[in-house]
C-alpha positions as CSV (number, residue, x, y, z in Angstrom):
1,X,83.9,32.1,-20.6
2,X,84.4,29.6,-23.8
3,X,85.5,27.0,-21.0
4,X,82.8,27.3,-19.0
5,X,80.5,27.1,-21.3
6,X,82.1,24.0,-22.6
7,X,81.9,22.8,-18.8
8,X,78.1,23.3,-18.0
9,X,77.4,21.8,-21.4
10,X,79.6,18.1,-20.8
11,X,77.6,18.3,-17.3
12,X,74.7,18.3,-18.6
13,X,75.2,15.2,-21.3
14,X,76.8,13.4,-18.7
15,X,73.3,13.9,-16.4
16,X,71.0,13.5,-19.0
17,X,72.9,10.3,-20.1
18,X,73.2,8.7,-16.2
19,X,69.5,9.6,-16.0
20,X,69.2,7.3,-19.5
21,X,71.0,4.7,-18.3
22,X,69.3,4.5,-14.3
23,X,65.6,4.1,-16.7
24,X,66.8,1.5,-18.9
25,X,68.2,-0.5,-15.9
26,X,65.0,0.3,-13.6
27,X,62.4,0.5,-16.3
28,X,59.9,3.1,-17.0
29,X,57.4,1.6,-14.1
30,X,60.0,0.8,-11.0
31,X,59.1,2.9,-7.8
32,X,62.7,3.6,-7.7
33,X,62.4,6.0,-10.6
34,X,64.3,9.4,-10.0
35,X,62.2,10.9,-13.2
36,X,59.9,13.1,-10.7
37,X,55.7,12.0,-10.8
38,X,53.2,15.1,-11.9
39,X,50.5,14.2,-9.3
40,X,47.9,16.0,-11.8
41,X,48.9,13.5,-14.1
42,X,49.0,10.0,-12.1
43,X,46.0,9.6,-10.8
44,X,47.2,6.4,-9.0
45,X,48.6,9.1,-6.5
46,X,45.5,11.8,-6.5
47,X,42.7,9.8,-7.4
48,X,39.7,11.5,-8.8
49,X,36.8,10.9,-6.1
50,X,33.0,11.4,-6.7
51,X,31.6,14.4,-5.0
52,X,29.6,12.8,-1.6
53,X,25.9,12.2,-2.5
54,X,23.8,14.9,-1.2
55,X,21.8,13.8,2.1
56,X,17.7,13.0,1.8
57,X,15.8,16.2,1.8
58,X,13.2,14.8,4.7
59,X,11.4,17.7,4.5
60,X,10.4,17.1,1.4
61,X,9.1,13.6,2.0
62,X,7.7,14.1,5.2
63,X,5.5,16.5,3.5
64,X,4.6,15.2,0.9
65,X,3.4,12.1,2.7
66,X,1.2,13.7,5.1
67,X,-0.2,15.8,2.1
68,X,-1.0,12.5,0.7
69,X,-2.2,10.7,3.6
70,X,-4.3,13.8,5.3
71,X,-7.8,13.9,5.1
72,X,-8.0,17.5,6.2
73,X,-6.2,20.5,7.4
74,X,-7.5,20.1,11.2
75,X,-5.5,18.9,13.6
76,X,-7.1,15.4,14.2
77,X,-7.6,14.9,10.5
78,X,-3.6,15.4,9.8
79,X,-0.9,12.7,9.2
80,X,2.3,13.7,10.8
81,X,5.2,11.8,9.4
82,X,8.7,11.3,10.7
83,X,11.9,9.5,9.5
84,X,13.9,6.7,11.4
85,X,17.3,5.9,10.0
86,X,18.7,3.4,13.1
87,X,18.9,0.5,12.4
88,X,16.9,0.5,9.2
89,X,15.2,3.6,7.1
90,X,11.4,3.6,8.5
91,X,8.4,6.2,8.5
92,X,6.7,6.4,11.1
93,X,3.2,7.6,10.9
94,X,1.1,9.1,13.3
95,X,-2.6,10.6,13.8
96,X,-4.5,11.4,17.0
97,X,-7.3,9.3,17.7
98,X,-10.1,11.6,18.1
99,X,-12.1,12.0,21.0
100,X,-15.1,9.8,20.4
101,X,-17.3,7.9,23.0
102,X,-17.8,5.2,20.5
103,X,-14.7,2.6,20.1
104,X,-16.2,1.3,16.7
105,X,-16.3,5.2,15.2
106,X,-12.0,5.2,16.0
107,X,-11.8,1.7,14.6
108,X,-13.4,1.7,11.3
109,X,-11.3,5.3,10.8
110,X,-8.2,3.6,12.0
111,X,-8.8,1.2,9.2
112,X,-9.4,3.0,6.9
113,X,-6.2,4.8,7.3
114,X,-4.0,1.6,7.3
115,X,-5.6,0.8,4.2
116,X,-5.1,4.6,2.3
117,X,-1.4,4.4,3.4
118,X,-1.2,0.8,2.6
119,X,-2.5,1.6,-0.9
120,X,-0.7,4.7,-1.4
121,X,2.5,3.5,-0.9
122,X,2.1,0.0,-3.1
123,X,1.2,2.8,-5.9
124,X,4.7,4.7,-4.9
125,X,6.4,1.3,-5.1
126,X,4.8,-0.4,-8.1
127,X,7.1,-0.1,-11.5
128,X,4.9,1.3,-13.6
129,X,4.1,4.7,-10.9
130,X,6.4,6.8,-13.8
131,X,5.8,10.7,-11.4
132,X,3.0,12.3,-9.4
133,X,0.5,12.0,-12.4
134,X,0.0,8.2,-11.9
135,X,-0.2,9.3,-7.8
136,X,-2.8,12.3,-8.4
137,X,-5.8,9.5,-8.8
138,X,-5.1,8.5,-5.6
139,X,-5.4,11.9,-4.2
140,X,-8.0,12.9,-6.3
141,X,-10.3,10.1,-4.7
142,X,-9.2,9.4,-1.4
143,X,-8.6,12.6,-0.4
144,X,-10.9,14.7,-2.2
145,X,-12.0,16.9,0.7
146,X,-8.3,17.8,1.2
147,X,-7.7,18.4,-2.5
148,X,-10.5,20.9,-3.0
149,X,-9.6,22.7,0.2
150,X,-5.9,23.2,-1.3
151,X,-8.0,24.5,-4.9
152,X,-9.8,27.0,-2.8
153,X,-7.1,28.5,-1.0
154,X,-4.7,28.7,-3.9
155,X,-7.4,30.2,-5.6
156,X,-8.5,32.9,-3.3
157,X,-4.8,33.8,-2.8
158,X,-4.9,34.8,-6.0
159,X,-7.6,36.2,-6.7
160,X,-7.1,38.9,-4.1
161,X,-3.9,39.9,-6.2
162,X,-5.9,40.6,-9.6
163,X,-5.4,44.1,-9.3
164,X,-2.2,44.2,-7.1
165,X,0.2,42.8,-9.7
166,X,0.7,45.9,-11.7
167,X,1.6,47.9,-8.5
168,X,4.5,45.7,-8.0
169,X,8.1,46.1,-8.5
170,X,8.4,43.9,-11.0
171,X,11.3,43.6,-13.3
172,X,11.4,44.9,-17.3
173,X,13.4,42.4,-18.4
174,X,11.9,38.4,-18.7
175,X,15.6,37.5,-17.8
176,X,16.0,39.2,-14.7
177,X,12.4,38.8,-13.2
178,X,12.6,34.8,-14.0
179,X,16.5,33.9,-13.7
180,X,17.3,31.0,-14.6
181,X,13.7,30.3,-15.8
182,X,13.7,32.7,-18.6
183,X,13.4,29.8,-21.5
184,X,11.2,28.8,-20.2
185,X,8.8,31.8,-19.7
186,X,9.9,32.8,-23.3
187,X,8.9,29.6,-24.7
188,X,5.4,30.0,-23.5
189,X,4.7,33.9,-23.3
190,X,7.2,35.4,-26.3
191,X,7.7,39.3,-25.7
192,X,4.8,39.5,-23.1
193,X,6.2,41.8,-20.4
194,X,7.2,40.0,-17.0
195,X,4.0,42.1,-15.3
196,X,1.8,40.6,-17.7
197,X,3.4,36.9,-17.4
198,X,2.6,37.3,-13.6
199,X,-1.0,37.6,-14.7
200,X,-1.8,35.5,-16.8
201,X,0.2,32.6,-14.7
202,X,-1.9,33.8,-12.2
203,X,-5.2,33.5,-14.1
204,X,-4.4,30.4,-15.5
205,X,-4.0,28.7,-11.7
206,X,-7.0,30.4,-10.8
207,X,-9.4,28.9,-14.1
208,X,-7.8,25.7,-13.4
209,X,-8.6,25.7,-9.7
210,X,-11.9,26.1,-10.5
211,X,-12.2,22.9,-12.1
212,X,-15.5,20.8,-10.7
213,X,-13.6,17.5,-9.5
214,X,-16.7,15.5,-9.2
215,X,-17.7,16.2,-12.6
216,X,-14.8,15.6,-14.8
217,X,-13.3,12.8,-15.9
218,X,-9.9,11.9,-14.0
219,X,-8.1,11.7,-17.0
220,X,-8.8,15.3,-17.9
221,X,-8.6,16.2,-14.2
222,X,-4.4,15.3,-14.3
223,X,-4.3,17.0,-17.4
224,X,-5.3,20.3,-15.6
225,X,-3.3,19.8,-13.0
226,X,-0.3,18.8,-14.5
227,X,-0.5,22.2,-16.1
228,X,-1.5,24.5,-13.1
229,X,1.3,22.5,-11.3
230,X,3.8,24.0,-14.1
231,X,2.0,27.4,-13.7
232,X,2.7,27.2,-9.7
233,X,6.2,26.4,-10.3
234,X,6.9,29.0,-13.1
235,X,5.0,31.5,-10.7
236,X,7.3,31.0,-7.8
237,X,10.4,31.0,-9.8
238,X,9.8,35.1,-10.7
239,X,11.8,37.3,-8.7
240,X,8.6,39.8,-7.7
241,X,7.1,36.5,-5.9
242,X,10.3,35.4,-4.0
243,X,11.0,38.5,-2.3
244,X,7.2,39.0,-1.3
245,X,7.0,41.1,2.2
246,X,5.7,39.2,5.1
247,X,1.9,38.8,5.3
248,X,1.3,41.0,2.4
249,X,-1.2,39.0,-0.3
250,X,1.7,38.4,-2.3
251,X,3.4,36.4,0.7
252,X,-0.1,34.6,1.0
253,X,-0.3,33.4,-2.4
254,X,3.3,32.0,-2.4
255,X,2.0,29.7,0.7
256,X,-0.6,28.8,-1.0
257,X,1.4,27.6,-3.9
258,X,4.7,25.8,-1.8
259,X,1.8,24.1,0.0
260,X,0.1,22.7,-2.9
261,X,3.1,21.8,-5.0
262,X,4.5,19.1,-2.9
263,X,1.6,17.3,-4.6
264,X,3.7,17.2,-8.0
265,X,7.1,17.9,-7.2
266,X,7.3,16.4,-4.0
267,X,5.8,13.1,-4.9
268,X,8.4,12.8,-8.1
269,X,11.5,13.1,-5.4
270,X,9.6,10.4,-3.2
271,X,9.6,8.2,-5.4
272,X,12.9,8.2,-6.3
273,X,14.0,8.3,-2.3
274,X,11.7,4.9,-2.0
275,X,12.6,3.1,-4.6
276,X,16.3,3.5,-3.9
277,X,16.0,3.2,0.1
278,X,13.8,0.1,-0.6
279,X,14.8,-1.6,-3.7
280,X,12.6,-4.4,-4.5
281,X,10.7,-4.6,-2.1
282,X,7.7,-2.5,0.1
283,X,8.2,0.8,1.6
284,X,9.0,-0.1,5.6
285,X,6.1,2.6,7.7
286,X,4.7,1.4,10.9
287,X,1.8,3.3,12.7
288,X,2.3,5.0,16.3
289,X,-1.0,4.7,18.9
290,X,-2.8,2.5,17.0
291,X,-0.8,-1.2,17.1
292,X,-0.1,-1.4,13.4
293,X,3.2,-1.8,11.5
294,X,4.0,-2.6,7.9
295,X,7.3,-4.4,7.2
């Protein structure tokens, strides 16, 4: 037993010192190093790669451009939008002419739709366009029909849920009905219950929709709007409003609200998407059916 011990013990030095001597003659960094490589430590061999950037939510831009660029909700009022990505990244922008005896009529429209979109993206593109609140102007006065339609509907959504909300499964706890949100609705509502935050989001939206946009100044106008856009966003967030039952009110006011908010939100990741698919220069759009294109 002594011997062998005395055996596995020699073997040992001897390896350790052969593997001493190999380094010194190979040096620490030659590829013929038997000292084995820990690929979770050498990242020359397992090299730490970004995750993939996530892919353009078109969706989101589509919409919100022909929210922007629509004068109305009827068919031959509304902007439809689509996104070219061969050879370069293009919208393409298109609106039915109407039916009108008078060539002049579709003209002078026509116009004045090269001109909104022409204006509305130079404001998307221009450095000092900081999110949707230096946009809502635009929309405020070129589209004002539009915009007030939108108020109304959110608005009678709503109100036809006044006296529903407390009938409603909602959670008892602010954490669970708002999630990930619940900061938030903390910050702004302290101990209210989660029933009673529904309401008074709710009310809120609805005074602020009420708002006379020809009367008050524009700067107070995206003051209220920045806020009911907050309100809209909180609202949908609570778990009671995300699992609303198909064409129930509740399901009607949640409409309401992702139709209105790609005014704010939807505008913010636009701008973004343009200003890094077009650096430096204008947004590329061209105009189907009516022989117009923007480089």
């Amino acid at each position: 037993m002594s011997s062998t011990l005395i055996l596995v013990s020699t073997t040992s030095n001897s390896s350790s010192l052969s593997r001493s001597n190999h380094e010194e003659e190979t040096g620490p960094g030659d590829m013929h190093s038997t000292r084995p490589v820990d690929e979770d430590d050498d990242l020359t061999i397992r090299p730490r790669r970004k995750p993939p950037p996530k892919p353009p939510k078109h969706h989101v831009i589509t919409n919100t451009i022909t929210s922007y660029l629509s004068k109305f909700d009827s068919r031959e009022e509304v902007v439809s939008v689509t996104i070219t990505t061969s050879p370069e990244v293009s919208f393409t922008l298109h609106k039915p002419l109407r039916n009108l005896p008078s060539f002049e009529e579709n003209a002078c429209e026509a116009i004045q739709d090269f001109m909104d979109a022409h204006e509305f993206f130079k404001i998307i593109q221009n450095p000092q366009t900081k999110n949707y609140k230096d946009v809502l102007p635009f929309l405020i006065t070129r589209r004002k029909k539009f915009f007030k339609k939108r108020l109304w509907v959110l608005r009678a959504t709503l109100k036809a849920m006044n006296e529903e909300w407390s009938t409603l499964d909602t959670s008892h706890s602010i954490h669970e009905e708002f999630s990930n949100f619940s900061n938030i609705a903390c910050l702004r509502f302290g101990a209210l219950l989660p029933v009673d935050v529904l309401i008074k989001l709710s009310v809120e939206i609805q005074t602020c929709a009420r708002v006379n946009v020809d009367a008050v100044p524009m700067g107070r106008l995206v003051q209220i709007f920045d806020r009911m856009f907050e309100d809209c966003h909180l609202l949908l967030r609570s778990r009671t409003v995300a699992k609303a039952q198909p064409r129930s009110g509740m399901a009607a006011a949640k409409s309401a609200m992702e139709r209105f908010l790609p005014l704010s939100g939807g505008v913010d990741y636009l701008i973004k998407f343009c200003r890094t698919t077009f650096p430096g220069r204008e947004v590329r759009y061209q105009w189907t059916d009516r022989g117009h294109s923007e480089a």
